[in-house]
Every structure is written in structure tokens, then in C-alpha cells.
C-alpha positions, 0 to 999 in steps of 0.5 A, a space after each residue: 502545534 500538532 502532538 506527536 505519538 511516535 511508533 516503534 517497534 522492538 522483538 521481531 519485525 512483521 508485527 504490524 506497526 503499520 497497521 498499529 499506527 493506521 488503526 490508532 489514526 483511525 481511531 482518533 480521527 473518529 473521535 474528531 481529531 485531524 491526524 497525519 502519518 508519517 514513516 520513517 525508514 532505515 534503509 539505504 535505497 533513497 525510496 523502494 522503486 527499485 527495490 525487488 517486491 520479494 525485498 519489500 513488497 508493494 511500492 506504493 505511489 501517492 498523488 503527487 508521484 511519490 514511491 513510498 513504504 507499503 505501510 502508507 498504503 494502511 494509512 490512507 485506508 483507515 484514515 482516508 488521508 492522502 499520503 505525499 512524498 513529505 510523508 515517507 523518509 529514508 537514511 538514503 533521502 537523509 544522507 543524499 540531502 546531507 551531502 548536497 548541502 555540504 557540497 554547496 556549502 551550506 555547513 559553513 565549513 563544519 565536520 559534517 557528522 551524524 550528531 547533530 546534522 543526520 539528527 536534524 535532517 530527520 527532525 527536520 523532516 519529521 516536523 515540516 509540512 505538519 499542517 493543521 492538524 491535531 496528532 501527527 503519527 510518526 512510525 519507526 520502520 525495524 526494531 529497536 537496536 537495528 544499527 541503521 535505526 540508530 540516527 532515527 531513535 536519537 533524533 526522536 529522543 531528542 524530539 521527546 525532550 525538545 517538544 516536552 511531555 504534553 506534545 509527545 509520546 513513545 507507544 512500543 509494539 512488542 511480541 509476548 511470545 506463547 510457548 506451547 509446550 509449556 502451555 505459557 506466554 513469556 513476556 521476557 522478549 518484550 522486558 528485553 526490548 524495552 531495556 534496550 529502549 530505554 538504553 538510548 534514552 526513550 521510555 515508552 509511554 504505552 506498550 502495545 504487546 502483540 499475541 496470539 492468546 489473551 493477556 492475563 493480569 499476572 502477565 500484565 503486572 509483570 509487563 508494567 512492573 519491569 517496563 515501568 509503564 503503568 498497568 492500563 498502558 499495557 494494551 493487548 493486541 492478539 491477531 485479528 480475523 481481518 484487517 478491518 476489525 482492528 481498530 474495534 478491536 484496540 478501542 476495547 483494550 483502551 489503546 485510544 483512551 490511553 493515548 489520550 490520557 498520557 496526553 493529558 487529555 480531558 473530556 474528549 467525545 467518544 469515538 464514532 465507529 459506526 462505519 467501522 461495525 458496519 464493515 466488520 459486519 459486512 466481512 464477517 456476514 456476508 450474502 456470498 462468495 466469490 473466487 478471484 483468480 490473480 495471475 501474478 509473477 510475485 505471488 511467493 511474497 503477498 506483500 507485492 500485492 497488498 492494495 490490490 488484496 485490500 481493494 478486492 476486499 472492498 469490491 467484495 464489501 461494496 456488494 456483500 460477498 466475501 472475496 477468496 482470492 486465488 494466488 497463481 504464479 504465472 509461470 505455470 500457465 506457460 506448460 502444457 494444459 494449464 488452465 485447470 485452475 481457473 475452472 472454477 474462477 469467477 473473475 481473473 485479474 491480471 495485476 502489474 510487474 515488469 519484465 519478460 519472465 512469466 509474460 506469456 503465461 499471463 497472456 495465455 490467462 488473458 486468452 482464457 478470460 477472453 475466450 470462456 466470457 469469465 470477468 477479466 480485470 488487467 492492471 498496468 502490465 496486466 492492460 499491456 498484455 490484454 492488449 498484446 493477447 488481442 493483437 496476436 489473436 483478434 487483429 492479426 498481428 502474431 508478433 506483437 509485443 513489448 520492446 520491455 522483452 527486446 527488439 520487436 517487428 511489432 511494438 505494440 507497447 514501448 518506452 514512454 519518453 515523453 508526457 505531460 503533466 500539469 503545464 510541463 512536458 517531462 522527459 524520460 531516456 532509455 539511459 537514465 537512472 531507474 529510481 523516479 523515471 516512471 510516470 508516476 502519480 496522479 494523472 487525468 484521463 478522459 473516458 468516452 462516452 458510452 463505454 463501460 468504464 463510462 458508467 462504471 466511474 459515472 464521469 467522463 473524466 477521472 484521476 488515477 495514480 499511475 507507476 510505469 514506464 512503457 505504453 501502449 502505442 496509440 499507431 495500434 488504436 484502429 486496428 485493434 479497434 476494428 478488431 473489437 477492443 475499444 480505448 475507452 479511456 486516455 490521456 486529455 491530448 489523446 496521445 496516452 491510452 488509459 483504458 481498454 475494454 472489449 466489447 463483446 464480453 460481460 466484463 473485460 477491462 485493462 486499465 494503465 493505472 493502479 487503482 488500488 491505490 485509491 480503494 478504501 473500505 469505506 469508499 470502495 473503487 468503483 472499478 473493483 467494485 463493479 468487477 466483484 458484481 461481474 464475478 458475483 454474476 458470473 458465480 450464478 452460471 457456474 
């Protein structure tokens, strides 16, 4: 049976849990073990696709089509370990399960209540579809004495009992606030957080304490004495430089070593963190740099873009060069003369969204990558415009647009109402309900031969995660392709268009699918690892 380590977090929210969860899976995976991570989330929405990027930011999609907390993104990162829809829960799963059972029957005529049905919805949940693995990672979302997170801390508490202290442990992430004016850190927050911890039945095992200056043993002693923690479970964890430097930096204040020791643990192999120096290093020395422009509609929360951040920062690892990313809303680029921010780009990428609202300004930007030979990347909605931008002004067709903006002479991107997956052919309305009628997940496409994706992929057939809901009309294909934009890529009945590129261009490519979702530090895409090779070539013209 897996040992379980369960992460919640107290004080603030946006400490890093996520990220404390990820790198501590990384860590234990380096020593040898097998690990899985989990996310609980107290939320009413059943999962985040419908939910605003300003709410929650960045919905992310796992292979097998599941729309899921940012935070998995993190996990699969640093572990490398697929996510899948038993990985991520929320209230609204829990209580939409609760009532179908009852509606059926299934309680037996019970009074359905929060204790102990709600509870063991979620331990149910937590323990099922484990695997063979060693530590199975079980982060809380909010902070300790949120209401909503009630139900979720007392089934934990209750898992704590249940699995006994060798299979389970409590690790709390808090803030030690410093207070400039007084020149002091203040370790009060994080006592007070512990109290109400330990006010519903859970006594944390190691403190994980977030700040911006070193902890000094006073403070340390202080932090064990009242949260009744030893000294050496009080791990440090001031802001890192970059992501990737995170789990090193845990490793030096012992986070790992602590786990294994309240685990009862002996004479496990030291870590090998090898790849994880080899990365540090990469971002920290670097041969160059390079500026990406992102033309997005959410860039006020970057959040909404947090793989997508993440995997040009790989492209940028894979060929040694630091990527600084230019965030620009698009909606300027609607006004007179608005290109003055992308003089002196080196690559620009057109990332995904829906709706009308700033459309036409990422289409002028598509235009300007087109014309000016600079490096385009487009993603979902960004491959949707590339391709509307080169019917209005390559192929004569200056009414082309989406029916997502309303009716249209030229669809050239409409709803998808049916595709298939696997041996199933599945089927969408333009009536049904908005959460999980995308296409979604991890879908086969096949590249054609000679093509630029081709060779940068180095197969003529690939699986990416895909999250939309409308397409380009395959009617279009010949007539765009006679005006210089090729197909390059589509689904195995060819009825699907996956990817596009231009020709007569050093680097354009759009793209249906999200291939930031499958990046990883260690493993960076090769679609954005080729693109930062354009945009490092590009830097040498300028």
C-alpha cells in the first residue's frame, strides 16, 4: 500500500502549494520512489472548464480529457508522471456523485448527510485508482478554515486515523511574513494557522514555511515550540529565482529527508538531482536571449498562461538561451499604428481563447509575423486566425471568419459536432451544456511528409492534448493551399485539420492542440523547442 503525505496550506493562499507538492514528488522520485499527485478542490464548479482564466487561470487537460486545476500542470513537469481525471476533484464532483446515488437508491433510504457520506466520497476518491506506487501526493487547494474546505480536512483527518502513522503524514505550508519596518519576521501567522489546524483534529508533521528572508534559529525554535513540530521539520522556503531551481533548493533544507524520517524510513539512496543541476544551470547560464512576443486577451492574470510560459522556457533550455517573454494584450493592436511592440521581437506567439473580444487584433499580429518573416507560433485559437489572416489576404476571401463571432458568408472555422475517438464516433450540439463538450484530451494526427512539422517532430505521426470546440473547415483546404498555406498535419481520416504552416516563411506554424501541456524541463516539445532555434536565428538578423 502507498504512504500518503497530504499538503495543505494555512495563512494566504498563492504560496505555492502546488509547486511545494510538485518538487517534493520530484524529489522522492529522485531518490527512486514511484510517487502519484493528487489535487483536491473545494470548489462548487463540477471542474474549471467553464470557469473565467481571470477566476482560475489555466484549465489543464490531461490525455485522457480531463479539465483540471492548473496545479496538475506542475505535477506532470517535475515528475513527469501523467495526470488523469482520478487525479483532480472537486466539491461539485463529490456532491453531483452523492446525489446520483441517492437518486438510484443507493443509500438505502439514509439521511444523506456530510458526515459520513461527503467524507467518504472524498476518501473514496483519494484512495482508489492509487497504482503501484510508493507516495501518493494529496494536496488541499484553499487555506485551513475556508468553509468550503471543511468536508476535505475531516475526511483527511480521519484517513490520518485510519491509515495509522507509518502510511500518513500532514506537511503544512504557511507564510512567516517579514515586516520592513520593523526590520523582523513575524512567525505569529503561521502559530495561528497551525492552531486552527490542529482545532479539527490534524497536527502537522512538517511545517514548510514560505519567506522572503532566511529563517534564523530564534524563529525556528519559536516555530517548533508552539506548533509542537520538532526543530528539523521546520523547513525554510524563501522564493526561488526560477521554478526549476525548487526542488535543489527543498533538498538543502532537508524537506525530503524529513519526509522520509517521520515515515520511519531508513537507509533510503540519496537523491539524484543531477538533470535538475543540469537545468539550474541552463537557466542560470545561458549562451543568449531571446524575446517572444505573446499576443494574448488574458495577459492581465498569467496564470491563464502558465504551461505555455513554462514550455517556452524549455524551448529556451533546449537551445541554451533565456526566453523573455513579452506579454501584450491584443486588443491594442486593433488601433491605429500598433506594431511598435513588436519591433524588436524575435519570435511572436499566438496562444489559445475564445470569443470575438480582441480577435482582430491578434489577426493584425498574425499579418505582421507574416509579412515581416519574424517566427509565428499559433496555438488553437492562434492556428484558427493564422488561418482566417491568410484567407482575407493571401486567398482572396475577406470575409472569412469563425461562426464563434456569429453568422458568417465565409465559415472558414465552425462548430465541430462530430469526431471520432478511438472506435466511437462522439457528438456535440450547438444546445448542449458548456462543461466537458469540447474535444478534449489526447487525439492522433498524421503529418505529411516533407512538411516542416515533419522533421521537427521527426515522425509521421504524433499524439497531442486538444481543448476546443470549433475547427477549421477542411472545404477551405485547396484553396488556401494554393494560396501558400499547407495542412501539414490531420486527423488519421483527414476530415480534421491539425496543423498548418506556410511556406514561404523561415518559421510560421499553427497548431490545433496545446502542446504545452506535454513540455517538460527535462523533455522540452519539440515544436517549441524548434521555434526558440527560429527566434534564436531570427535575433541574429536584427
Amino acid at each position: 500500500m502507498p504512504r500518503y503525505i497530504f499538503i495543505t496550506g494555512g495563512v494566504v493562499s498563492s504560496l505555492g502549494k502546488g509547486l511545494a507538492s510538485a518538487a517534493l514528488g520530484a524529489l522522492l522520485q529522485a531518490r527512486g520512489y514511484k510517487v502519484r499527485l493528487r489535487k483536491l478542490d473545494p470548489y462548487l464548479n463540477v471542474d474549471p472548464g467553464t470557469m473565467s482564466p481571470y477566476q482560475h487561470g489555466e484549465v489543464y487537460v490531461t490525455d485522457d480529457g480531463a479539465e483540471t486545476d492548473l496545479d496538475l500542470g506542475h505535477y506532470e513537469r517535475f515528475t513527469g508522471v501523467a495526470a488523469a481525471q482520478s487525479d483532480n476533484i472537486t466539491t461539485g464532483r463529490i456532491y453531483s456523485t452523492i446525489i446520483e446515488r441517492e437518486r438510484r437508491g443507493d443509500y438505502l433510504g439514509a439521511t444523506v448527510q456530510v458526515i459520513p457520506h461527503v467524507t467518504d466520497a472524498i476518501k473514496e476518491f483519494v484512495l482508489s485508482d492509487a497504482g503501484d506506487v510508493d507516495f501518493v501526493l494529496c494536496e488541499v487547494g484553499g487555506t485551513v478554515g475556508d468553509i468550503e474546505g471543511l468536508p476535505f480536512f475531516e475526511s483527511l483527518r480521519q484517513l490520518g486515523q485510519e491509515l495509522g502513522r507509518d502510511q500518513a503524514i500532514f506537511l503544512h505550508v504557511t507564510l512567516l511574513p517579514y515586516i520592513k519596518v520593523a526590520g523582523e519576521m513575524k512567525t505569529k501567522p503561521t502559530q495561528h494557522s497551525v492552531k486552527e489546524l490542529r482545532s479539527i483534529g490534524i497536527q502537522p508533521d512538517i511545517l514548510l514555511c514560505r519567506c522572503e528572508q532566511p529563517l534564523d534559529p530564534g524563529d525556528r525554535r519559536k516555530i517548533a515550540l508552539f506548533c509542537n513540530v520538532p526543530e528539523s521539520a521546520v523547513i525554510e522556503g524563501q522564493d526561488a529565482s526560477s521554478l526549476y531551481d525548487v526542488p535543489l533548493e527543498y533538498h538543502s533544507q532537508g524537506l525530503d529527508s524529513e519526509v522520509l524520517k517521520r515515515f520511519r524510513i531508513e537507509g533510503a539512496p540519496e537523491p539524484d538531482l543531477s538533470r535538475w543541476e543540469a537545468i539550474s544551470r541552463t537557466i542560470h547560464e545561458p549562451d543568449g536571449e531571446v524575446t517572444i512576443g505573446v499576443v494574448g486577451k488574458y495577459t492581465g492574470l498569467l496564470d491563464a498562461y502558465k504551461s505555455l510560459n513554462e514550455a517556452l522556457t524549455h524551448g529556451g533550455i533546449a537551445n541554451n538561451v533565456k526566453v523573455k517573454l513579452k506579454w501584450l494584450d491584443s486588443a491594442q493592436f486593433e488601433s491605429p499604428d500598433p506594431f511598435a511592440p513588436l519591433e524588436n521581437v524575435h519570435g511572436i506567439l499566438v496562444p489559445g481563447g475564445f470569443g470575438e473580444r480582441g480577435a482582430e487584433g491578434k489577426i493584425a499580429a498574425v499579418r505582421f509575423a507574416r509579412e515581416r518573416k519574424i517566427p509565428y507560433f499559433g496555438i488553437c485559437f492562434g492556428m484558427q486566425l493564422a488561418v482566417i489572416e491568410a484567407a482575407r489576404n493571401l486567398a482572396g476571401l475577406p470575409k472569412a471568419s469563425s461562426s464563434e463571432f456569429g453568422p458568417t458568408e465565409e465559415p472558414l472555422i465552425g462548430l465541430l459536432t462530430e469526431w471520432t475517438r478511438g472506435n466511437a464516433v462522439e457528438r456535440r450540439g450547438s444546445d448542449d451544456d458548456m462543461g466537458g463538450t469540447m474535444r478534449l484530451g489526447a487525439y492522433k494526427a498524421a503529418l505529411k511528409e516533407g512538411s516542416r512539422v515533419h522533421g521537427v517532430y521527426g515522425s509521421a505521426v504524433i499524439e497531442e492534448r486538444h481543448r476546443h470546440r470549433y475547427e477549421v473547415n477542411i472545404a477551405y483546404r485547396d484553396r488556401l493551399e494554393a494560396a501558400g498555406l499547407t495542412f501539414s498535419g490531420l486527423s488519421p481520416d483527414g476530415v480534421l485539420p491539425e496543423i498548418v504552416e506556410l511556406e514561404d516563411h523561415p518559421w510560421f506554424i499553427g497548431v490545433q492542440f496545446h502542446p504545452e501541456l506535454k513540455s517538460r524541463p527535462f523533455e522540452p516539445h519539440p515544436l517549441f523547442a524548434s521555434f526558440i532555434r527560429a527566434a534564436v536565428e531570427q535575433s541574429r538578423l536584427v
